[in-house]
LUMTORLO-238341 format. One record per residue (C-alpha): residue in three letters; residue number from 1; x, y, z; chain. Coordinates in nm, 2 decimals. Layout:
REM residues N
(site "ALA",NUM,(X,Y,Z),"A")
...
REM end
This chain:
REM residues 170
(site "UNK",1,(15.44,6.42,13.43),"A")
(site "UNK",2,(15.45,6.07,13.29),"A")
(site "UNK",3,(15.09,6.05,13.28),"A")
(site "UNK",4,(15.02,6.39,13.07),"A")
(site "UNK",5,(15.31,6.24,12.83),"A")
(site "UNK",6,(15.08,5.93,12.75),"A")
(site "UNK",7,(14.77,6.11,12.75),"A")
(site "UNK",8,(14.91,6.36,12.48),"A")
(site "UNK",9,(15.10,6.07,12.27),"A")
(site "UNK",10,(14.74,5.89,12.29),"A")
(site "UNK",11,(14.60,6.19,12.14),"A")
(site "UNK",12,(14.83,6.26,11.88),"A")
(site "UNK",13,(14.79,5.90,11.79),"A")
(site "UNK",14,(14.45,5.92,11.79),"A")
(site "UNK",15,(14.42,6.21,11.61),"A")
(site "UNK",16,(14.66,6.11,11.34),"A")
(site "UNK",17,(14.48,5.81,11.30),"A")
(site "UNK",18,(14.15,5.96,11.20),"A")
(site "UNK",19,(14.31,6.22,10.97),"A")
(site "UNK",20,(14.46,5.94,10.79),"A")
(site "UNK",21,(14.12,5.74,10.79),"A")
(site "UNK",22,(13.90,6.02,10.61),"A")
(site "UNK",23,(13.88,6.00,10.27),"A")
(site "UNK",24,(13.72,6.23,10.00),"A")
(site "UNK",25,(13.41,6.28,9.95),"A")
(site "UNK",26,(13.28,6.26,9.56),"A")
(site "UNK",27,(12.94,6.38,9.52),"A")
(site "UNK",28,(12.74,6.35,9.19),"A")
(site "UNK",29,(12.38,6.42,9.10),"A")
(site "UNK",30,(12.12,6.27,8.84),"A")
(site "UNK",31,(11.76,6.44,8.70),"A")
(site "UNK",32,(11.56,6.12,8.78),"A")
(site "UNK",33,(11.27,6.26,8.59),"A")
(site "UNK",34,(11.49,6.30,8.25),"A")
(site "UNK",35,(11.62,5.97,8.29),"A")
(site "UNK",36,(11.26,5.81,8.32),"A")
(site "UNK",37,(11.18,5.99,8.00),"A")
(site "UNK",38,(11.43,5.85,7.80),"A")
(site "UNK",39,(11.44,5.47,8.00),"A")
(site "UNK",40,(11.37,5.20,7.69),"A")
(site "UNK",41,(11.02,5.07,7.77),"A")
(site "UNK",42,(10.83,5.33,7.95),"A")
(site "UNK",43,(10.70,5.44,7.62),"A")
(site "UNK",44,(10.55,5.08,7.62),"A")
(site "UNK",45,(10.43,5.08,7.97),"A")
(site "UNK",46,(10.27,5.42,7.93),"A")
(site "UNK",47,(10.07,5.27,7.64),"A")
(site "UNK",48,(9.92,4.97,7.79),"A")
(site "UNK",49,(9.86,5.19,8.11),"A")
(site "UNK",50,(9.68,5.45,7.95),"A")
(site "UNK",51,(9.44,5.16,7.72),"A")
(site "UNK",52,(9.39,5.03,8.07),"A")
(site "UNK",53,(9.26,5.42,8.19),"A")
(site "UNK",54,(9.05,5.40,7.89),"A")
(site "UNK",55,(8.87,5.06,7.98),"A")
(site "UNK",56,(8.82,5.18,8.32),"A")
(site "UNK",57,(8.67,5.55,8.21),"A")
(site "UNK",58,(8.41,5.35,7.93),"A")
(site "UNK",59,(8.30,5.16,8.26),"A")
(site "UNK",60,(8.28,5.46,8.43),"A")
(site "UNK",61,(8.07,5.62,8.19),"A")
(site "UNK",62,(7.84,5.34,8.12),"A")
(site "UNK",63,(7.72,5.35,8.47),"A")
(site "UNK",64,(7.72,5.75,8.49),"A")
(site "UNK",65,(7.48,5.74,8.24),"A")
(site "UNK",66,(7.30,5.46,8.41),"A")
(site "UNK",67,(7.22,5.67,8.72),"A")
(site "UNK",68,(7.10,5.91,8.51),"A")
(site "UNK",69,(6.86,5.78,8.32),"A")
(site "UNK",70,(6.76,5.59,8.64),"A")
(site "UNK",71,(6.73,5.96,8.80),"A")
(site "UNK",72,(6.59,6.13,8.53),"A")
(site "UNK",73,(6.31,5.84,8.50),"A")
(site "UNK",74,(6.25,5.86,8.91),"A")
(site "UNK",75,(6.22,6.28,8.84),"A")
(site "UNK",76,(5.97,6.26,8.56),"A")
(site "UNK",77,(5.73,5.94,8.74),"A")
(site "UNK",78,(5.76,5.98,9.10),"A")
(site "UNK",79,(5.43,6.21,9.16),"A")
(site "UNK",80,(5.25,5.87,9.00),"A")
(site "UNK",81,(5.41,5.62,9.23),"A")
(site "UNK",82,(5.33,5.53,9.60),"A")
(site "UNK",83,(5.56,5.56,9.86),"A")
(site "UNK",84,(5.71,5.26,9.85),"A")
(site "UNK",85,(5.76,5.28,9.49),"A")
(site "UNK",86,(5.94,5.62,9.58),"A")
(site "UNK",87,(6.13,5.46,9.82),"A")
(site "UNK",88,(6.25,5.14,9.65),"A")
(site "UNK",89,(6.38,5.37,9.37),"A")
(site "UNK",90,(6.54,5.63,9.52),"A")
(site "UNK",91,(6.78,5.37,9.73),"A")
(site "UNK",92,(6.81,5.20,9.38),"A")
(site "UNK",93,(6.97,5.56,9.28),"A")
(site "UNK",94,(7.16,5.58,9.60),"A")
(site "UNK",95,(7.31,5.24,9.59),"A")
(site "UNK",96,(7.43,5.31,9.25),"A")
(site "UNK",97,(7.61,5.62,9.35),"A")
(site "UNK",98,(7.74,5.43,9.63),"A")
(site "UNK",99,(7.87,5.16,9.33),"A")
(site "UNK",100,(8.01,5.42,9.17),"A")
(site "UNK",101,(8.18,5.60,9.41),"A")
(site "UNK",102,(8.38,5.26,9.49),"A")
(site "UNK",103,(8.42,5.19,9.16),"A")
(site "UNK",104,(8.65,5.49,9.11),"A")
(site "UNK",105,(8.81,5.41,9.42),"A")
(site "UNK",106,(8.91,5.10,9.32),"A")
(site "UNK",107,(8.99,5.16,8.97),"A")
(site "UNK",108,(9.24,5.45,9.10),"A")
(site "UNK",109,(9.40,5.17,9.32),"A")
(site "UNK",110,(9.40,5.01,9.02),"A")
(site "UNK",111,(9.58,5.19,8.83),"A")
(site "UNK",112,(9.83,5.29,9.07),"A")
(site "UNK",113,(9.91,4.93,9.14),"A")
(site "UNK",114,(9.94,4.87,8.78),"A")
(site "UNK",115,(10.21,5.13,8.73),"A")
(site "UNK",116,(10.40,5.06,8.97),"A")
(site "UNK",117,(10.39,4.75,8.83),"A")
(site "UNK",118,(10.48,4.85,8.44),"A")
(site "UNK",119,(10.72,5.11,8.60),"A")
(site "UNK",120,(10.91,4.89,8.87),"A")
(site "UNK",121,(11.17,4.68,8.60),"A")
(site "UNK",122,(11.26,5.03,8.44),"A")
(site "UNK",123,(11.30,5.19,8.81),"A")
(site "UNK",124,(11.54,4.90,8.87),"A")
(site "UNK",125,(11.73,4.90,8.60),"A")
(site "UNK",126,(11.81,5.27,8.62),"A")
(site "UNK",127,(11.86,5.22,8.94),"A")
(site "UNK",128,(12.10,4.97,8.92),"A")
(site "UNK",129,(12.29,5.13,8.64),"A")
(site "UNK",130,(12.28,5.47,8.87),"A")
(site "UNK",131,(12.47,5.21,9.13),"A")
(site "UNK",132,(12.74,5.06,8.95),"A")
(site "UNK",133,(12.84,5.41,8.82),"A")
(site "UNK",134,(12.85,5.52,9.13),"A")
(site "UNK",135,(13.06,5.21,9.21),"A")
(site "UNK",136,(13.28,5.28,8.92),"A")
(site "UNK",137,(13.30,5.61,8.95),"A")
(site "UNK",138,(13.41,5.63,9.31),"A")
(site "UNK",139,(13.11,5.84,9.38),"A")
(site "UNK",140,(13.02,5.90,9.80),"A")
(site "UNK",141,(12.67,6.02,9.70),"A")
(site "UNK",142,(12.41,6.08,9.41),"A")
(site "UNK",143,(12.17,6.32,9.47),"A")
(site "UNK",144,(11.83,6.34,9.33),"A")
(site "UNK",145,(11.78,6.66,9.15),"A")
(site "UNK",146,(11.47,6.58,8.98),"A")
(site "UNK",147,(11.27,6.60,9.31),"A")
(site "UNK",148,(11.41,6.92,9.42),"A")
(site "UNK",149,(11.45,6.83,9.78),"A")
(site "UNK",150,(11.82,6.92,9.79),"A")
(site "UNK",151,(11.83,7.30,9.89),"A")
(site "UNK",152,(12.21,7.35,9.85),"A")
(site "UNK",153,(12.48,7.12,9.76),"A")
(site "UNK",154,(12.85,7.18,9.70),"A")
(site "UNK",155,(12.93,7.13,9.34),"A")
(site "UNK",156,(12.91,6.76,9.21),"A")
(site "UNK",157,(12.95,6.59,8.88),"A")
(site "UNK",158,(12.66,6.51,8.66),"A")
(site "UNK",159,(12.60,6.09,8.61),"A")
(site "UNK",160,(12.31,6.12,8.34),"A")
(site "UNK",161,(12.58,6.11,8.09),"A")
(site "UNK",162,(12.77,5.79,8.26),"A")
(site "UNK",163,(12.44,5.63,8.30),"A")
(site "UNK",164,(12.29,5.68,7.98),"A")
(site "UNK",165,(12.66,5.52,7.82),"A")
(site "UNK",166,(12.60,5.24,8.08),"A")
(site "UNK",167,(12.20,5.19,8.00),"A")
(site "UNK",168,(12.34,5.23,7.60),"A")
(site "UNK",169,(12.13,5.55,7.56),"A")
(site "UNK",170,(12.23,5.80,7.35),"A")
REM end
């Protein structure tokens, strides 16, 4: 009998303690993709990026047009060369293909390393301002609903206006 008493006081204690331990819950949620639109300095980074695309596409062309000629030459001559003239010139036009190809490759590494790049110091300090109004706010979680990976929520506040007073953004 004495035993079931402390096992049932140790319950109620223990029970009573974690009731008293939860707290609420705040949940708010942000468009990520409106705030990158209106983040100072993307407008900037979208510039130079997009010069950068151009460079890389004149390259691109220039050697396109390279092959070409190269290709349409090898078409119009090759029943007056020997074989090894053949030969030489069609790995000439395969080899460039080959440049090409890695050419794009690499210029689309390029360019996604350069963006993230432009992009990261605007990323941060949205993220950061996302942080310290969840801090101030007293916020449990922000969700994401720019990405649309959050198929049901309860209801939540809406940040964008806190963060865009905190990033002075009207």
């Amino acid at each position: 009998m004495k035993k079931t008493l402390i096992a049932i006081i140790a319950c109620l204690l223990a029970f009573g303690g974690t009731a008293m331990a939860q707290k609420t819950v705040k949940l708010g949620h942000i468009n990520s993709n409106d705030l990158m639109q209106i983040m100072p300095g993307r407008d900037s980074a979208q510039t130079v990026l997009q010069a950068e695309v151009q460079e890389l596409e004149t390259t691109l062309k220039t050697m396109q047009s390279e092959m070409e000629k190269r290709y349409n030459e090898y078409m119009e001559n090759q029943s007056g060369w020997t074989e090894l003239i053949r030969n030489t010139k069609q790995r000439e036009i395969q080899d460039m293909g080959a440049r090409i190809q890695e050419f794009q490759e690499n210029a689309q590494k390029q360019l996604q390393q350069r963006e993230q790049e432009l992009l990261k110091p605007i990323i941060d300090r949205a993220k950061k301002a996302i942080e310290d109004v969840a801090a101030e706010g007293g916020y449990s979680y922000i969700f994401d609903s720019g990405v649309s990976a959050l198929l049901y929520s309860p209801e939540s506040d809406d940040i964008m206006p806190l963060v865009k007073k905190k990033l002075g953004l009207k």
